[in-house]
N, C-alpha and C positions, 0 to 999 in steps of 0.2 A: 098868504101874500108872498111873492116873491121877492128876495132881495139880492144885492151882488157887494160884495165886502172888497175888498183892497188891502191886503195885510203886508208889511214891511218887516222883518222882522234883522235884529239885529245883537244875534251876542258878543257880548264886550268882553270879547279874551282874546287869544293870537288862535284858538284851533277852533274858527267861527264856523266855518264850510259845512265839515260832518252834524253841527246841530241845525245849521238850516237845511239840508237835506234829507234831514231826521223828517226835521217839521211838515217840509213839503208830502213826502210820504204818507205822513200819518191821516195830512189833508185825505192823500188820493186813495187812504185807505176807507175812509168814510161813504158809504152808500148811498145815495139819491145827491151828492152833492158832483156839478160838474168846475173840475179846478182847472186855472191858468195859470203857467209860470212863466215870468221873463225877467229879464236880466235884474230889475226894480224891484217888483213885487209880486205875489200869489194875486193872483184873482179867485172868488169862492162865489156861484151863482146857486138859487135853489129856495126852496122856501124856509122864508125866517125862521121857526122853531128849531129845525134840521138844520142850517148853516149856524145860530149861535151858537146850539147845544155841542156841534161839531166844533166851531170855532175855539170854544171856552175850552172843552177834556183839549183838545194839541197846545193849546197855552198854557194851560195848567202843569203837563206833563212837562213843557219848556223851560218852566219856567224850575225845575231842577237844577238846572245849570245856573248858579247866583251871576246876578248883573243879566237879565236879557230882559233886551227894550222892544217890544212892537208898535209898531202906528199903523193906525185902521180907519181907513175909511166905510161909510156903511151908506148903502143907499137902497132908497124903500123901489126900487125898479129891478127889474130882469134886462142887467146892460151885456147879454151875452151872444145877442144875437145881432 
């Protein structure tokens, strides 16, 4: 099944930049997943198992830096085309 996520992601310190550039990265390091960024949020299109399992290791790893919030939208359609 295909799905397309919506991730916001927001650390709550003054040197916020360098982690959500980290984050974005790591997305576009991940294979079979195609990523959108703009000014709001990441977009992440691809099939479920491959987008969560992607999704979860870059939050995980983010979630090093104490105080980081994401909000995620997740929707069971391919909204990338």
């Amino acid at each position: 099944m295909k799905i397309s996520v919506e991730i916001s992601y927001y650390p709550l310190n003054e040197g916020y930049i360098p982690p959500i550039k980290q984050f974005i990265a790591d997305l576009n390091a991940c294979e079979g997943l195609e990523v959108r960024t703009n000014t709001m949020a990441t977009q992440v299109f691809g099939e479920f198992d491959q987008v969560m399992n992607s999704v979860q290791a870059c939050i995980k790893k983010s979630f090093a830096l104490p105080h980081s919030v994401f909000v995620m939208k997740v929707i069971n359609a391919d909204l990338s085309v």
